[in-house]
C-alpha distance (Angstrom), angle and dihedral (degrees) to the residues before:
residue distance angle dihedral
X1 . . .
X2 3.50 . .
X3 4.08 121.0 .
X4 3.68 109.8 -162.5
X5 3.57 132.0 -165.9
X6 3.97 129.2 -137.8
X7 4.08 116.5 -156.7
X8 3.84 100.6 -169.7
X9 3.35 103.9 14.0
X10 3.98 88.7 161.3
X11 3.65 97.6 68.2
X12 3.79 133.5 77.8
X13 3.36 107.4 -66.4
X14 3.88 98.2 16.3
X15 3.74 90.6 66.2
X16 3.69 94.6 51.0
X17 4.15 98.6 30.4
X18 4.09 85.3 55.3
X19 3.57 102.3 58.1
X20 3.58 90.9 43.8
X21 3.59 95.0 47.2
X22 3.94 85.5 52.4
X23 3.91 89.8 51.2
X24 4.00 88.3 62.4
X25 3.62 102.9 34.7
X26 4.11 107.1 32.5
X27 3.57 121.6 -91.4
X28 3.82 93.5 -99.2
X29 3.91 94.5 54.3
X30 3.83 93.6 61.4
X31 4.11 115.5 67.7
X32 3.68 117.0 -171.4
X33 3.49 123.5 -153.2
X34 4.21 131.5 -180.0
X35 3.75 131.8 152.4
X36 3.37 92.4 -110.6
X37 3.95 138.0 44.2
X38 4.38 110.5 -80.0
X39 4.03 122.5 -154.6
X40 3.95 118.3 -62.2
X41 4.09 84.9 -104.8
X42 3.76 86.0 76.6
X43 3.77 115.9 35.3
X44 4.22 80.0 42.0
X45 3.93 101.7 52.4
X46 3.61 90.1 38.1
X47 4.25 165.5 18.0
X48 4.17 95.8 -67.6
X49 4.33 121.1 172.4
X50 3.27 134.7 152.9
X51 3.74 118.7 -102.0
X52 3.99 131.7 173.6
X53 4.07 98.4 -140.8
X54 3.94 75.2 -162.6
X55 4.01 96.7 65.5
X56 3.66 101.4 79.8
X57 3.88 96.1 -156.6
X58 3.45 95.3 48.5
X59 3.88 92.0 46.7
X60 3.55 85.6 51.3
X61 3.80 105.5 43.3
X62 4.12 88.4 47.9
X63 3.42 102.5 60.3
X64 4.33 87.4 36.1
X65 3.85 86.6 62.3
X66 3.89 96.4 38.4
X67 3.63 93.3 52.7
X68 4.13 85.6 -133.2
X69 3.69 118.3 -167.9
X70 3.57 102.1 178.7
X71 4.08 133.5 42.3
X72 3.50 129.6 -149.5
X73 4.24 109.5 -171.2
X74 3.77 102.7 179.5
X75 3.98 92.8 149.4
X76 3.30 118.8 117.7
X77 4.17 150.0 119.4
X78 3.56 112.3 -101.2
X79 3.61 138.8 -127.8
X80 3.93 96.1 -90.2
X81 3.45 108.4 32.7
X82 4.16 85.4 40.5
X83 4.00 89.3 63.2
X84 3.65 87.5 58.8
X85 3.55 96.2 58.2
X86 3.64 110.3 20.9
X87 4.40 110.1 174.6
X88 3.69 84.1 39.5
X89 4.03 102.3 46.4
X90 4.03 78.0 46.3
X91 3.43 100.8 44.8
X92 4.09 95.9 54.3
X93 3.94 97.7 35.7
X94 3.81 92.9 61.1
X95 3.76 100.9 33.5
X96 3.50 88.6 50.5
X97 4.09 87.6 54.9
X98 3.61 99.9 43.7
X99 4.03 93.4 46.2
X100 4.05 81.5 58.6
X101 4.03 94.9 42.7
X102 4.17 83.8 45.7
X103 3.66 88.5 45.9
X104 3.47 96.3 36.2
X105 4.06 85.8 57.5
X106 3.67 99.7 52.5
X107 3.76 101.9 48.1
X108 3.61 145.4 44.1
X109 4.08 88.2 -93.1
X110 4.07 87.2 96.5
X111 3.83 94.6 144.3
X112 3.93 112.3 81.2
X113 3.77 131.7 167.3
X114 3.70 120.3 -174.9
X115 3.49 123.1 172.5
X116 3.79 125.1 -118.8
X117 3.79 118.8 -174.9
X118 3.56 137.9 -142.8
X119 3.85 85.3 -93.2
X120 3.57 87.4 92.6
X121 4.24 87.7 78.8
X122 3.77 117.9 77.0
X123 4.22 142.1 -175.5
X124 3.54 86.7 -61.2
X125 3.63 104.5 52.0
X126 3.60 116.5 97.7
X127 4.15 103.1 -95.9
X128 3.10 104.5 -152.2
X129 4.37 125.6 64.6
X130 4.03 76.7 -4.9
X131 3.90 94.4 -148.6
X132 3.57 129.1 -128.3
X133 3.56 99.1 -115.0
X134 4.35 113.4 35.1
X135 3.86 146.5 96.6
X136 3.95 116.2 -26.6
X137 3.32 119.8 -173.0
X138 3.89 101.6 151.7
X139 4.11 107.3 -167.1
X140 3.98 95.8 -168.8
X141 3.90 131.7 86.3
X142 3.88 84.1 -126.6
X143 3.86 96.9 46.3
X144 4.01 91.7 43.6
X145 4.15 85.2 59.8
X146 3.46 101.0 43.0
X147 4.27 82.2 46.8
X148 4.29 86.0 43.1
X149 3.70 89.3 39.5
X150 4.04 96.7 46.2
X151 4.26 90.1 56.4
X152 3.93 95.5 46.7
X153 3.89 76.7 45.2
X154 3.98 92.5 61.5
X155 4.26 94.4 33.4
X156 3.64 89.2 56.8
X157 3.91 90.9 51.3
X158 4.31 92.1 50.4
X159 3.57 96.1 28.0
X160 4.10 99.6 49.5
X161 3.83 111.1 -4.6
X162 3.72 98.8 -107.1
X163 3.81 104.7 168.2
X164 3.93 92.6 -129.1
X165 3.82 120.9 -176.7
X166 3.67 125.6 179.6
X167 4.09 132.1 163.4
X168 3.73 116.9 -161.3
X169 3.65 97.4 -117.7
X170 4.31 112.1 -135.4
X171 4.20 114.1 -152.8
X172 4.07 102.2 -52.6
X173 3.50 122.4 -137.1
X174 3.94 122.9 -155.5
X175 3.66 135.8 156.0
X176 3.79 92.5 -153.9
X177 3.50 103.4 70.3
X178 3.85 130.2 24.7
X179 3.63 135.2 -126.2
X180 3.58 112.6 -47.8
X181 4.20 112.0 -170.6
X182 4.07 98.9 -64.4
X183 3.53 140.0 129.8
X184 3.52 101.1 -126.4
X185 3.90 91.7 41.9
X186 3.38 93.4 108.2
X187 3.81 95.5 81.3
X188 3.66 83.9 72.2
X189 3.32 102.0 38.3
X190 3.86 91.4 55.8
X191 4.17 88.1 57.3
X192 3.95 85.4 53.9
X193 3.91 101.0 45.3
X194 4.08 83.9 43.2
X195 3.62 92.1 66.9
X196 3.72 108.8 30.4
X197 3.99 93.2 39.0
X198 3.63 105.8 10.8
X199 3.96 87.3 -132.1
X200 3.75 143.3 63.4
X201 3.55 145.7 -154.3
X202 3.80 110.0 -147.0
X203 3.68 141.6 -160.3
X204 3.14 107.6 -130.8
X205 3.96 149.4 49.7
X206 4.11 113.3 -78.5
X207 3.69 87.1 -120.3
X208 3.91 104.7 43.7
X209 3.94 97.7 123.4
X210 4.21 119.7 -155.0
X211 3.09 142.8 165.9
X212 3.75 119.4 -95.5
X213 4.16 146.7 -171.3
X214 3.60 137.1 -161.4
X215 3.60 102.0 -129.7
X216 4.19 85.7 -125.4
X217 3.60 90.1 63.1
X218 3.78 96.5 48.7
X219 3.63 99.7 44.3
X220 3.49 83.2 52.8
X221 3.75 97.1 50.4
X222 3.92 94.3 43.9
X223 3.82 86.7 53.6
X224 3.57 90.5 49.8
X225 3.76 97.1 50.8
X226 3.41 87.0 53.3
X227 3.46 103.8 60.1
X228 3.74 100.3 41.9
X229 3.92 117.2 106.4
X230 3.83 117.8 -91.8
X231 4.03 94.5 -117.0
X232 3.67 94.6 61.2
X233 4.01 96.2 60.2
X234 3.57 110.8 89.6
X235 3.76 94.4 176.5
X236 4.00 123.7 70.2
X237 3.65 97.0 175.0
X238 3.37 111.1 50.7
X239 3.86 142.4 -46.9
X240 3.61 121.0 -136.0
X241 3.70 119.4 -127.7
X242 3.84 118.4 -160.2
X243 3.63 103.3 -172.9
X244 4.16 103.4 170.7
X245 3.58 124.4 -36.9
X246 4.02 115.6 -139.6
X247 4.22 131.5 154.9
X248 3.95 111.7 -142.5
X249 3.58 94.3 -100.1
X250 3.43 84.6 78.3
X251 3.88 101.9 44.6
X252 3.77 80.6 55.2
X253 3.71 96.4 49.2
X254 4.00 93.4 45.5
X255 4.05 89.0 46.5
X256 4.37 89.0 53.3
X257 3.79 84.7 64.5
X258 3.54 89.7 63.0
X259 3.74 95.9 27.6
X260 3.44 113.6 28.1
X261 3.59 101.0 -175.1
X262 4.43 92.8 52.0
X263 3.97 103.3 128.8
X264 3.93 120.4 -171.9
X265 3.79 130.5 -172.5
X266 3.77 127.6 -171.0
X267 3.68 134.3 -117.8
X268 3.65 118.7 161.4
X269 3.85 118.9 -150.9
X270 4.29 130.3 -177.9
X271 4.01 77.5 -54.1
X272 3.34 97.3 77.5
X273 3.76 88.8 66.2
X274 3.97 94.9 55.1
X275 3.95 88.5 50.3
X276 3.59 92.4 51.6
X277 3.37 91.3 63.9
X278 3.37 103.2 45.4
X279 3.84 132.5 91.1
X280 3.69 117.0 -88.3
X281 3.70 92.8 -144.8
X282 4.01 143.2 -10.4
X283 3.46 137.1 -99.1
X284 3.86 98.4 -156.6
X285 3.61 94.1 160.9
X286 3.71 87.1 134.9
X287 3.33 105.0 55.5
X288 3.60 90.0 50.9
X289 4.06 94.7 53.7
X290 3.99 89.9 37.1
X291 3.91 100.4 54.6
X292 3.80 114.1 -9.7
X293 3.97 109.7 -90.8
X294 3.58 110.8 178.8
X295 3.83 122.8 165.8
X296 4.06 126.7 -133.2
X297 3.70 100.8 -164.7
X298 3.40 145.7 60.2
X299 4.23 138.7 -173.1
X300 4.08 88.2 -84.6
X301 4.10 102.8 41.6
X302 3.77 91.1 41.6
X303 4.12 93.5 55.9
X304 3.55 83.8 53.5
X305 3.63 96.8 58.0
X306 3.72 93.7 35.7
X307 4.04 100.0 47.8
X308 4.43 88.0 45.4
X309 3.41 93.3 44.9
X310 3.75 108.4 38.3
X311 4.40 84.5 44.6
X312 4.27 78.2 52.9
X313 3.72 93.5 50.7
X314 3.68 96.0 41.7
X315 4.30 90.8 58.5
């Protein structure tokens, strides 16, 4: 039986990517860890401590005395908040990676997925149906990690046979958790400001395409790529993962046929930049061929979820 351990199970995905871990695995099979304290439907449906993925020796004595087999890393500064603090944002999203590769090396705990992002394409990557393999030339703290982090990623597979995993992550979408310091975070933050003030300010131009998820469809395709047997990944790096690829114009236009009277206006900030230089949408091709990823949602079926559930949570 496997025993798997979360790092970050607090944040966006971890909070989601836990529970659903738990609901294939057993409760008890599936620790989660954060430096800080998650929501009572974690710490109450299953083994919860706090744990520092950036103190070595306590990384390394956890998973020893858990007997983990498989290593989820999902902590990390993100693309906004990383700008603002650049050596720092650098500084704890690679030494959190490497003390799970080192870890990861030394112990039974050989399968590890970390995410990378679609950060890890810049200005002169091709925008459009980004392919899997092309130019990238990252110009952001966070995109020069998830770059840094992909390579050590791929050297740890040849050099040791660490059984690393990664999917490069588009914009996520969730209803669970709010914005937390990214680029794309406006696509949730738009849902949130729809219901409580039935308008919103965003951060970027009306017509800045990128690639986006419903957090559903990317637990679902993390969980996936997990499972599948080693000889069928072709990719040790990272595989792209498209998802759907919208600009906010059109979150705002498929929110007005819910809530008709939803205004936005535009005013770009340092964001702007980071979009720019992003793909505006995926070839994930790869993926799909490699392991199976298939997508549930689109622009339309996710608003539903999002505006019902969000005006739910907010009661």
């Amino acid at each position: 039986m496997e025993r798997i351990l979360i790092i970050g199970c607090s944040g966006q995905i971890g909070s989601e990517l836990t529970l659903a871990l738990r609901k294939v695995y057993g409760n008890e099979h599936v620790f989660a860890t954060d430096i800080k304290q998650p929501a009572t439907d974690i710490t109450e449906s299953g083994p919860f401590q706090i744990l520092n993925v950036l103190d070595y020796d306590a990384l390394l004595n956890f998973v020893q005395k858990n007997n983990i087999t498989q290593v989820y890393n999902l902590a990390a500064i993100l693309s906004g908040n990383a700008e603002k603090n650049p050596l720092g944002s650098w500084d704890i999203n690679m030494k959190a990676l490497m003390n799970t590769l080192e870890v990861a090396r030394l112990t039974n705990a050989k399968r590890l997925f970390w995410p990378s992002s679609i950060a890890v394409f810049g200005p002169t990557t091709p925008r459009n149906n980004t392919p899997q393999l092309c130019v990238m030339e990252p110009n952001t703290v966070y995109g020069i990690s998830k770059l840094a982090g992909e390579r050590w990623g791929e050297y740890y597979f040849n050099k040791y046979g660490v059984d690393f995993r990664s999917v490069r992550y588009p914009g996520l979408i969730s209803y669970k958790t709010e914005a937390g310091g990214g680029t794309t975070d406006y696509a949730v933050e738009i849902y949130y400001e729809a219901i409580r003030n039935k308008s919103y300010k965003c951060f970027l131009k009306e017509d800045s395409a990128l690639p986006m998820m419903f957090m559903e469809d990317a637990i679902n395709a993390t969980i996936k790529l997990m499972q599948v047997d080693s000889e069928n990944l072709s990719l040790r790096s990272s595989y792209n993962v498209g998802g759907m690829s919208f600009t906010p114009k059109q979150v705002a236009e498929a929110i007005k046929k819910y809530i008709p009277e939803f205004t936005i206006t535009y005013e770009p900030d340092f964001r702007q930049a980071i979009a720019d230089s992003w793909p505006a949408s995926i070839d994930d091709s790869v993926a799909r061929n490699d392991w199976g990823l298939n997508d549930k949602y689109n622009i339309d079926s996710m608003t539903k979820v999002m505006l019902k559930e969000i005006a739910k949570k907010l009661q």
